[in-house]
Every structure is written in structure tokens, then in C-alpha cells.
MARKEMAR-188192 format. One record per residue: residue in one letter; x, y, z of N, C-alpha, C in turn. Coordinates in nm, 3 decimals, padded with zeros to 5 digits. Layout:
aa n.c1 n.c2 n.c3 ca.c1 ca.c2 ca.c3 c.c1 c.c2 c.c3
A X Y Z X Y Z X Y Z
...
END
This chain:
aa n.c1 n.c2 n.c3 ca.c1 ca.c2 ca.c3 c.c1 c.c2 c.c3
X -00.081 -13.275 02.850 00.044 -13.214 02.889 00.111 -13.300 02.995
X 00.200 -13.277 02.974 00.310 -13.391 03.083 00.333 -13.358 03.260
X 00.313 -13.378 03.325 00.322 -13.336 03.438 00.483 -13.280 03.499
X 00.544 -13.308 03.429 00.699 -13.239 03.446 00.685 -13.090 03.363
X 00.604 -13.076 03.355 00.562 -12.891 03.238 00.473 -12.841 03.331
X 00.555 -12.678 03.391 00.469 -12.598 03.448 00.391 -12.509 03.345
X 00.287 -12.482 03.372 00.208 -12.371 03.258 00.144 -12.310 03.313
X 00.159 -12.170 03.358 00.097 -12.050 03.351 00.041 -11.991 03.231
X -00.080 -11.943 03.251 -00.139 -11.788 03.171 -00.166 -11.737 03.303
X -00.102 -11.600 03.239 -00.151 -11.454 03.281 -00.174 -11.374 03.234
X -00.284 -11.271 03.274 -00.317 -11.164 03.238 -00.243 -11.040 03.271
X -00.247 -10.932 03.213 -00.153 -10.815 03.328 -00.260 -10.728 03.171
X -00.284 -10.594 03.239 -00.334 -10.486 03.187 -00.256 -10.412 03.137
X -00.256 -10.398 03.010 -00.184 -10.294 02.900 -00.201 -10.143 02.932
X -00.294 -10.096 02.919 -00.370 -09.979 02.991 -00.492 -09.985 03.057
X -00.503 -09.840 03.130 -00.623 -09.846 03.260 -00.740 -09.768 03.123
X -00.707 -09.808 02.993 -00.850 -09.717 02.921 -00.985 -09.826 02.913
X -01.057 -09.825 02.979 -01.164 -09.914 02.918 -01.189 -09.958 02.805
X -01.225 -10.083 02.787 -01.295 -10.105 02.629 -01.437 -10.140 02.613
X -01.522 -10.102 02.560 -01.662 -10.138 02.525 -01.708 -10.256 02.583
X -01.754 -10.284 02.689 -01.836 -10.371 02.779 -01.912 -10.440 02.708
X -01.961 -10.581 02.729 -02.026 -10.677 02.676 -02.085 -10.709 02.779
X -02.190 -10.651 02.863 -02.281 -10.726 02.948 -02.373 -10.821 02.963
X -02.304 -10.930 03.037 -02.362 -11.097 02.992 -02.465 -11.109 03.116
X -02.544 -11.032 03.161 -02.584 -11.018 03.271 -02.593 -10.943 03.399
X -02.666 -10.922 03.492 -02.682 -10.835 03.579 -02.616 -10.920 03.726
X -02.611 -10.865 03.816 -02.546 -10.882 03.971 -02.669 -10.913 04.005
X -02.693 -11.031 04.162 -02.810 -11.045 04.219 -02.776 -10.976 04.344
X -02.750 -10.843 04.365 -02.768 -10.793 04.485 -02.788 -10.646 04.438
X -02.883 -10.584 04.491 -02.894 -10.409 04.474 -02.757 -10.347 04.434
X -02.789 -10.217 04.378 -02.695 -10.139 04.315 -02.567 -10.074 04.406
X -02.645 -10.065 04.555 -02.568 -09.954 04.687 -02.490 -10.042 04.753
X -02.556 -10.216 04.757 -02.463 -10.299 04.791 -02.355 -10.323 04.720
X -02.308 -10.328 04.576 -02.258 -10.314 04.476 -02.140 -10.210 04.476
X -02.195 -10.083 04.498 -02.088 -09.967 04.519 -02.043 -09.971 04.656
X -02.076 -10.012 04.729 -02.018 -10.028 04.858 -01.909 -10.095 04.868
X -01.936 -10.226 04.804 -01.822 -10.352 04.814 -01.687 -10.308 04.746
X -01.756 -10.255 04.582 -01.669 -10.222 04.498 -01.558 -10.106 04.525
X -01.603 -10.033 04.616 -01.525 -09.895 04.656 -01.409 -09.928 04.733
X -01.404 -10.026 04.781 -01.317 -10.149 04.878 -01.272 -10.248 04.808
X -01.251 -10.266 04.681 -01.192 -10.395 04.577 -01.097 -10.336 04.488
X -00.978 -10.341 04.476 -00.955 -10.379 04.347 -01.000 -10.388 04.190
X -01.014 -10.309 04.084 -01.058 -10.427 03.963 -00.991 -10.529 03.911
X -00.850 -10.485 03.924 -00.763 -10.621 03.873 -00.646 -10.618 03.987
X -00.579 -10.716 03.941 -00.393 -10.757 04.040 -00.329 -10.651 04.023
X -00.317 -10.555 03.920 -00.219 -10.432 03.935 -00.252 -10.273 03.988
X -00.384 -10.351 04.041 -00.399 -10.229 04.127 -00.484 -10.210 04.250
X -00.410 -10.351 04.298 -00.392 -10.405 04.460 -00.337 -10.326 04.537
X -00.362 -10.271 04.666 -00.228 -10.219 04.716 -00.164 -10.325 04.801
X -00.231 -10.481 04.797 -00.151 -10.578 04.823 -00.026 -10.616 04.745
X 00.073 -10.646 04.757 00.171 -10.668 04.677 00.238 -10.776 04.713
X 00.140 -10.869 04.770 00.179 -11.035 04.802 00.142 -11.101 04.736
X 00.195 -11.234 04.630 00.146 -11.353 04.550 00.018 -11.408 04.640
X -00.077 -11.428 04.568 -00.210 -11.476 04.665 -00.311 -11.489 04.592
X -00.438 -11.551 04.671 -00.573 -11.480 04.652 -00.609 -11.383 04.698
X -00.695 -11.334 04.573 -00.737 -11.177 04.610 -00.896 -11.144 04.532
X -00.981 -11.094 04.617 -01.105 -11.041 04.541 -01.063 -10.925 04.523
X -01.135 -10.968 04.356 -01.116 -10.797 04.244 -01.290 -10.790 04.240
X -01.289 -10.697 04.169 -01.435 -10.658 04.113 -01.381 -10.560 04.003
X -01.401 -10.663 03.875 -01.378 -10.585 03.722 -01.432 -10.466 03.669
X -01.581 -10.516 03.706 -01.676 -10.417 03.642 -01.808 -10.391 03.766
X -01.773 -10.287 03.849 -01.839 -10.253 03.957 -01.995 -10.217 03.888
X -02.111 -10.216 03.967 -02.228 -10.193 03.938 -02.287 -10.273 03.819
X -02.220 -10.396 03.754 -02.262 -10.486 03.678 -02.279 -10.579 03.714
X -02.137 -10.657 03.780 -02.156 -10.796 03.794 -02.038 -10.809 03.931
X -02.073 -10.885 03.993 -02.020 -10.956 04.090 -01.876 -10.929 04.139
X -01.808 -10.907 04.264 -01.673 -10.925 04.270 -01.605 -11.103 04.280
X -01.507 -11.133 04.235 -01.467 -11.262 04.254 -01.369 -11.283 04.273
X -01.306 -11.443 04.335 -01.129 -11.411 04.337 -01.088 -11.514 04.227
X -00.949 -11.463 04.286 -00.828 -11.428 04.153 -00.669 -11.511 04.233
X -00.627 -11.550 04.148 -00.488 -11.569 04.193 -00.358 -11.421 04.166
X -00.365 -11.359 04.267 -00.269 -11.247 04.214 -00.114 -11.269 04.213
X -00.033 -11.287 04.080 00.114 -11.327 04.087 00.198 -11.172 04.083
X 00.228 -11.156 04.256 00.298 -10.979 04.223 00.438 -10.989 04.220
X 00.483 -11.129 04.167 00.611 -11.129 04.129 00.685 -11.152 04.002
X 00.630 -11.214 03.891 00.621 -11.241 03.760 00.651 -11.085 03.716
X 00.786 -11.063 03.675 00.800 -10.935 03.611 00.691 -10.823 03.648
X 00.719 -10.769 03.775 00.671 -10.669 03.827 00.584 -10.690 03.897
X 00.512 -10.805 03.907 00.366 -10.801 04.006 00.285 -10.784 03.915
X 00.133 -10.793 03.911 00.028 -10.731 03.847 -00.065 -10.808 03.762
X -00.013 -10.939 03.756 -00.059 -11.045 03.704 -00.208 -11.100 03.746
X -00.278 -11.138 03.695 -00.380 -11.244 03.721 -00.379 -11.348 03.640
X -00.387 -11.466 03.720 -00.331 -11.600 03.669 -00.467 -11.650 03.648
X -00.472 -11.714 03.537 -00.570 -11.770 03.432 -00.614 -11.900 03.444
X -00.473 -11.997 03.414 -00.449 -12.089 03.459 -00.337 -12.180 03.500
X -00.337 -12.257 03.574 -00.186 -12.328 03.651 -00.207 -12.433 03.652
X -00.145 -12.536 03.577 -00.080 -12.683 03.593 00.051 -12.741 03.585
X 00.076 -12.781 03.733 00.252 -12.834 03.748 00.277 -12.944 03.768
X 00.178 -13.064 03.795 00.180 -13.157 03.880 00.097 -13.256 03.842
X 00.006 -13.198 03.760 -00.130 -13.327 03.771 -00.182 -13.355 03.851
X -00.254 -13.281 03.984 -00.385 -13.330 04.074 -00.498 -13.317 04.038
X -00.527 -13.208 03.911 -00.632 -13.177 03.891 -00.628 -13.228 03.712
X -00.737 -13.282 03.711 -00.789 -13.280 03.542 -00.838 -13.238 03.490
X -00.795 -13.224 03.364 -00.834 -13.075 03.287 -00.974 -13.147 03.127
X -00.989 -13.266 03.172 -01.075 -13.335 03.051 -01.217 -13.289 03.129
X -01.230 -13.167 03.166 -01.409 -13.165 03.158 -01.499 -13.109 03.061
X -01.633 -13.098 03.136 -01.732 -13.069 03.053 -01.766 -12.886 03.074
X -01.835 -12.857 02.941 -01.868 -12.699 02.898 -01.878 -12.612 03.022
X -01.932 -12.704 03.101 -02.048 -12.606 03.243 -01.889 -12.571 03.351
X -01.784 -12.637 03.320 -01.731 -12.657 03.436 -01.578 -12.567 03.383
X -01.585 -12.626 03.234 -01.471 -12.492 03.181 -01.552 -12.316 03.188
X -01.676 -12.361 03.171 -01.762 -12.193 03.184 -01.714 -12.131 03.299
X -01.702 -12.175 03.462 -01.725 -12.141 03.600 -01.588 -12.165 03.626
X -01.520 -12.257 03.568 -01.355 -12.263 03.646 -01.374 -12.353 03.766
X -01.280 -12.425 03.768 -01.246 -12.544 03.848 -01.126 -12.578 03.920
X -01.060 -12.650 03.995 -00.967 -12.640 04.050 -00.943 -12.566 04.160
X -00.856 -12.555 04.256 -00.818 -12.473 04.365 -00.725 -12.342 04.328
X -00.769 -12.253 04.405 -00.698 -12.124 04.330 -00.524 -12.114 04.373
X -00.524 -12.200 04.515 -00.398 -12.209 04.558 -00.308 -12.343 04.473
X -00.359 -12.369 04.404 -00.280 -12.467 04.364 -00.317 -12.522 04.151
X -00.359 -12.605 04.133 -00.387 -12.631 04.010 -00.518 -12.595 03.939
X -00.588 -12.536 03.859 -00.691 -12.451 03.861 -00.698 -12.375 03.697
X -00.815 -12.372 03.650 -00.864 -12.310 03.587 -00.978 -12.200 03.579
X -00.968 -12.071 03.566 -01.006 -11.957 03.666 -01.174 -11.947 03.556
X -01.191 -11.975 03.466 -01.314 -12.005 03.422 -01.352 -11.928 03.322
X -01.396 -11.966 03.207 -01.410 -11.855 03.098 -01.525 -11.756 03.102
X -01.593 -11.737 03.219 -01.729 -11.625 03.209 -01.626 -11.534 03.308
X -01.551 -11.547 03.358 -01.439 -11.503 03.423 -01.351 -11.383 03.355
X -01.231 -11.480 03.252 -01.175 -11.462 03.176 -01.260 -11.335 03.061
X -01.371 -11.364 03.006 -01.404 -11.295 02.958 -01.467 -11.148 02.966
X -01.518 -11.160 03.137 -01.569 -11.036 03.185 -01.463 -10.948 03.211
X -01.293 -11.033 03.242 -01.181 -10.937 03.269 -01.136 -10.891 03.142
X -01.111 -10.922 03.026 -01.120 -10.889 02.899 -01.193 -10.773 02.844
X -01.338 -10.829 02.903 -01.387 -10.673 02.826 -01.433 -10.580 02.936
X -01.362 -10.565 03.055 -01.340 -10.477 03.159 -01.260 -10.367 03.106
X -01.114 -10.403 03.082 -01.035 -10.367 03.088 -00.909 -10.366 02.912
X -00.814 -10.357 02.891 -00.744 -10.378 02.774 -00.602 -10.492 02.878
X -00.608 -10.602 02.821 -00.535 -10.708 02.866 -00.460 -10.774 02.793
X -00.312 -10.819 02.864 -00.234 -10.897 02.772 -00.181 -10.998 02.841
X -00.131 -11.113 02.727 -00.183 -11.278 02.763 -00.044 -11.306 02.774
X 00.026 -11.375 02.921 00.171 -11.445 02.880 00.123 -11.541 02.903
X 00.204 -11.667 02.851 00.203 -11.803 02.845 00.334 -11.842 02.891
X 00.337 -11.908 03.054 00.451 -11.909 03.052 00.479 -12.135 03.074
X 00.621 -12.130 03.009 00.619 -12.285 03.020 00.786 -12.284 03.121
X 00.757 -12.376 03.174 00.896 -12.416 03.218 00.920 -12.556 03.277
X 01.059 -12.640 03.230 01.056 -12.739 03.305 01.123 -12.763 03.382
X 01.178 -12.911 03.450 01.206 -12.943 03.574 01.342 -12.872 03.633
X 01.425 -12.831 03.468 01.522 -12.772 03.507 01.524 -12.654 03.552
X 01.383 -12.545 03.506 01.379 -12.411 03.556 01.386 -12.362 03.418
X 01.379 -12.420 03.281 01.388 -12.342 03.158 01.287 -12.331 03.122
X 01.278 -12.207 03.128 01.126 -12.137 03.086 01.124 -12.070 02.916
X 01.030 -12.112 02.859 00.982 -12.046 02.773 00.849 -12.002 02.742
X 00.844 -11.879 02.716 00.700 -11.748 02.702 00.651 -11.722 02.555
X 00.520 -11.726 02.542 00.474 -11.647 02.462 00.377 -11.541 02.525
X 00.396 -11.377 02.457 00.357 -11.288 02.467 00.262 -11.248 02.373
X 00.121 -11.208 02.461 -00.001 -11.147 02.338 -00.008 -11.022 02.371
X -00.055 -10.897 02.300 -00.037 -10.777 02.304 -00.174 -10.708 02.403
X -00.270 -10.809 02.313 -00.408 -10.741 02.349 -00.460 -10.905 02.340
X -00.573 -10.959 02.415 -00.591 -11.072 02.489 -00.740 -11.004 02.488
X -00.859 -11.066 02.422 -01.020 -11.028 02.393 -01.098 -11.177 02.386
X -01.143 -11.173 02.493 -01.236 -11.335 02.496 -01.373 -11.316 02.481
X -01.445 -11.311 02.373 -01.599 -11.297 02.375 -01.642 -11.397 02.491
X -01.760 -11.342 02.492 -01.901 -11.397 02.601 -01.969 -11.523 02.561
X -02.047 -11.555 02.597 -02.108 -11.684 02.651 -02.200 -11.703 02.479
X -02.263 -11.644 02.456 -02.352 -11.594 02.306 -02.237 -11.637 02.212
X -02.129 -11.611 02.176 -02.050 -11.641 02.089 -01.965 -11.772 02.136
X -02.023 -11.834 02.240 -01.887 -11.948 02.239 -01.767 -11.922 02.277
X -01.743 -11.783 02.368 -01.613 -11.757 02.423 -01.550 -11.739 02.298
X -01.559 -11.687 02.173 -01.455 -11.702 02.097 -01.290 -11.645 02.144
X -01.250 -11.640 02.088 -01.135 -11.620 02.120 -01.109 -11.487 01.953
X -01.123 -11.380 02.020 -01.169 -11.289 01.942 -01.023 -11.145 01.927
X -00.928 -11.201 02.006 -00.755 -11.054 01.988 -00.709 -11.079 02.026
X -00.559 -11.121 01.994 -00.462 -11.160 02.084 -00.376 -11.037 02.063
X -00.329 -10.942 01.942 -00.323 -10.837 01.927 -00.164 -10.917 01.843
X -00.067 -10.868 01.922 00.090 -10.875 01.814 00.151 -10.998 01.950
X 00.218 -11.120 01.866 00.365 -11.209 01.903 00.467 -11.132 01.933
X 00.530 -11.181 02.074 00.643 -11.199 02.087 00.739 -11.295 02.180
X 00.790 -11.354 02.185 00.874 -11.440 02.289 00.941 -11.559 02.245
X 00.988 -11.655 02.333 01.041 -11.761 02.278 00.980 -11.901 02.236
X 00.859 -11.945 02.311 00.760 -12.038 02.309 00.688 -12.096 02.172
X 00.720 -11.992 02.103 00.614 -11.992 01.960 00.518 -11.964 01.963
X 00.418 -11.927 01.835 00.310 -11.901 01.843 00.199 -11.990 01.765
X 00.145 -12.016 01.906 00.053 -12.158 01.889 -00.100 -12.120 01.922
X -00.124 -12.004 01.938 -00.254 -11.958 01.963 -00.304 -11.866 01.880
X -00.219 -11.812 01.798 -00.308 -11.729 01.616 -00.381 -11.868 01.550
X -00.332 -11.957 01.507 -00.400 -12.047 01.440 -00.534 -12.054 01.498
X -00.545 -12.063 01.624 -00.667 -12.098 01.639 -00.750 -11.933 01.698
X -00.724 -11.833 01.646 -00.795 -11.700 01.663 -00.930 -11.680 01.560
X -01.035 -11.648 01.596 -01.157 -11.624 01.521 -01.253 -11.776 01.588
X -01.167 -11.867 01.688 -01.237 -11.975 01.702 -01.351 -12.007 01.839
X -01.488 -12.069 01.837 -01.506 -12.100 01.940 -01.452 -12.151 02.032
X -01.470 -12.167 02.184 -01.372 -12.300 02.259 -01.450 -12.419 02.277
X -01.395 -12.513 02.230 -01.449 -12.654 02.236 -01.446 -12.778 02.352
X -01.515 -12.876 02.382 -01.492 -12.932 02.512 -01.529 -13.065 02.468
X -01.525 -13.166 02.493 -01.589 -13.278 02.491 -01.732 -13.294 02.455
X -01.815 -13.214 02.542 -01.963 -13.208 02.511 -02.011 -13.116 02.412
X -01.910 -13.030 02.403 -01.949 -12.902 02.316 -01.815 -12.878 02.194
X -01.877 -12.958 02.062 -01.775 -12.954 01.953 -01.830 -12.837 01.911
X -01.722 -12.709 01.881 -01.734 -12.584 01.810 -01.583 -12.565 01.704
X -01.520 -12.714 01.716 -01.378 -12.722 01.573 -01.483 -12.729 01.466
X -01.343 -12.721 01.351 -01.423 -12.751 01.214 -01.355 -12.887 01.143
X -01.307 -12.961 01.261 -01.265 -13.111 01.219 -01.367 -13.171 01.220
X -01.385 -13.255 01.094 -01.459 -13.363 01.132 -01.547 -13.428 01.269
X -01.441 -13.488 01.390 -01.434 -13.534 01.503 -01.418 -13.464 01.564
X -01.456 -13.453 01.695 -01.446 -13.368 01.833 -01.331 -13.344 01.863
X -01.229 -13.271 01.836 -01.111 -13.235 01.876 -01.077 -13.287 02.060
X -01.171 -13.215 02.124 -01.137 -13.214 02.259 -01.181 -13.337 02.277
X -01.185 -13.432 02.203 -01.249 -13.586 02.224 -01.117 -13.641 02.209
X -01.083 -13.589 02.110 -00.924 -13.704 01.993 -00.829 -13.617 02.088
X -00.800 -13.524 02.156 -00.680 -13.508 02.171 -00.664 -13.487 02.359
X -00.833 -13.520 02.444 -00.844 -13.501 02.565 -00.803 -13.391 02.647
X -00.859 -13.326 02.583 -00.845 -13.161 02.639 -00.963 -13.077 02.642
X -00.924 -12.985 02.637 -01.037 -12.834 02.610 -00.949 -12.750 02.545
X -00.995 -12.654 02.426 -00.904 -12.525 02.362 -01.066 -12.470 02.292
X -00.984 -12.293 02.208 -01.003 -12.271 02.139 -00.972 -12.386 01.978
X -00.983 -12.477 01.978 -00.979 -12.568 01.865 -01.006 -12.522 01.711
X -00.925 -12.549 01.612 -00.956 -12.490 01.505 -00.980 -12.636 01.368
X -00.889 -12.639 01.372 -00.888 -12.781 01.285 -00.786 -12.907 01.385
X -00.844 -12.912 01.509 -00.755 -12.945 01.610 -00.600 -12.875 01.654
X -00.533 -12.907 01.629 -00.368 -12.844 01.593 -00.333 -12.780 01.453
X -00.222 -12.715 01.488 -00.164 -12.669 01.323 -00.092 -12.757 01.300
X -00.101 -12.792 01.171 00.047 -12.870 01.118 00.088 -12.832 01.017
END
């Protein structure tokens, strides 16, 4: 991607109904420490009673797993956002390896990828939907909108498992690759031939590399 292209993903919660939990693991601290912290967190950005753009510790899924932070955007059409990922500039590079797209990398104040064991525990916390936002130097932004946003766990390869219904101006460049593992340099899960995230120096859900 060109460094004159801002790109946001965000998350924002469709509804407060739970969906069927996928527990990829337990918390390393007792249960009372757990409800303690959690009673004092947040689970997601829209239901902060901070209402400043920032970092912020949430805790998704209290008495399971861990609280962590988050970039909260409470200005993006209403506030309520959790930002996924942000590149405007190019300080940070986005050509790494499995272990490092797993945990998320980058600075949360600035260029950053928030990490797919992340991504996926907020997913199946909660019912979530995906904007994609692009804009360039002039300030022209274009969005794509996902309805429902479902990232399997670590066992499946993060698939990339609901985006739910399209809408916006951006196009839709992320159905093609739905039902797919995410792929990295070290870890080919396309069904190209060649390592996608090799030939095209990236990381995605990869399907047959791109649509054409």
C-alpha cells in the first residue's frame, strides 16, 4: 500500500447479545483477580464512559481471558469504535511473520496492527461489524461496510469465517477471500500455487491471492 493511503479497520458492536464463545484458553491469574479487574473495564469502545479518541483497556470476555488495550476511535460516526488496524505513513512494516501477525505489532498511538488472537477473542465476545475506511491526501475517503465481522481462533487459522451483508463506496474486496485461512510469509494457507504473502509482500486472508 502506498504511503499517501490512510487505512483504518474498525470494529463497532452491532448488538450487546452475545455469541457462542470459542475459548482459546484460560487467564494466568485466579478467578477473584479476574472479576475484580473486570468490574472496572469496559468490554469494548462503546461502552466506555470515556468518550476521548485513545488508548483504552477493555476486557471482552471477563473470567476467561485477560483484559488488553485497544485504540478507542469515539469520533468516527458516533464514537464506539475499536481500531483494528492503522497505516498512514509507513513507519511501521507490515511484511511479518505468523507469531507477530498472531500478537499484533506496532504502536497503538500511531501505526499498528492490534493482532489476530485479539481480533478474534473480540469477535466471538460480542456480535461485531467491520468498516474499512480509506482516504487520501486530499481527505477523500472511501468505506466498506461488513454487517457481522466473525474471525475464528488460532485451531482454524484465524479463518475469516462472517462478514455478514456489503455496503459502501470502497468495493467489496473481502467476500472473495471469506471461508479463507490468513496467510503470512512463513505460513502459506492460499490455494495459489506460490505463497501469496511472498508474491505480493503482505499478510491477508489470501484466497487465490487477489480477485481478478
Amino acid at each position: 500500500m502506498e504511503a499517501k493511503t490512510l487505512l483504518h479497520l474498525l470494529l463497532s458492536l452491532v448488538t450487546l447479545e452475545n455469541l457462542a464463545a470459542e475459548l482459546v484458553g484460560s487467564a494466568s491469574y485466579p478467578n477473584n483477580s479476574i472479576q475484580a479487574i473486570s468490574s472496572n473495564l469496559p468490554r469494548t469502545c462503546s461502552l466506555s464512559t470515556n468518550r476521548h479518541s485513545g488508548i483504552q483497556l477493555i476486557h471482552p470476555q471477563p473470567g476467561f481471558r485477560e483484559p488488553f488495550e485497544v485504540f478507542c476511535d469515539q469520533e468516527y460516526e458516533g464514537g464506539g469504535w475499536v481500531v483494528i488496524q492503522n497505516r498512514y505513513e509507513g513507519s511501521v512494516h507490515f511484511y511479518r511473520d505468523w507469531d507477530e501477525y498472531e500478537r499484533g505489532f506496532g504502536n497503538l498511538g500511531g501505526e499498528f496492527w492490534l493482532g489476530l488472537s485479539k481480533i478474534h477473542e473480540l469477535t466471538y465476545s460480542r456480535k461485531y461489524e467491520l468498516h474499512v475506511v480509506l482516504e487520501d491526501w486530499d481527505g477523500i475517503q472511501a468505506i466498506a461496510r461488513y454487517s457481522e465481522f466473525l474471525l475464528a481462533g488460532p485451531k482454524e487459522k484465524y479463518l475469516l469465517r462472517n462478514l455478514g451483508t456489503f455496503s459502501g463506496s470502497a468495493g467489496d474486496s473481502l467476500d472473495y477471500h471469506l471461508g479463507m485461512n490468513f496467510s503470512t510469509f512463513d505460513a502459506d494457507n492460499d490455494i495459489y500455487p506460490d505463497n501469496c504473502a511472498s508474491t505480493f509482500y503482505g499478510a491477508w486472508w489470501y484466497k487465490n491471492c487477489h480477485q481478478r
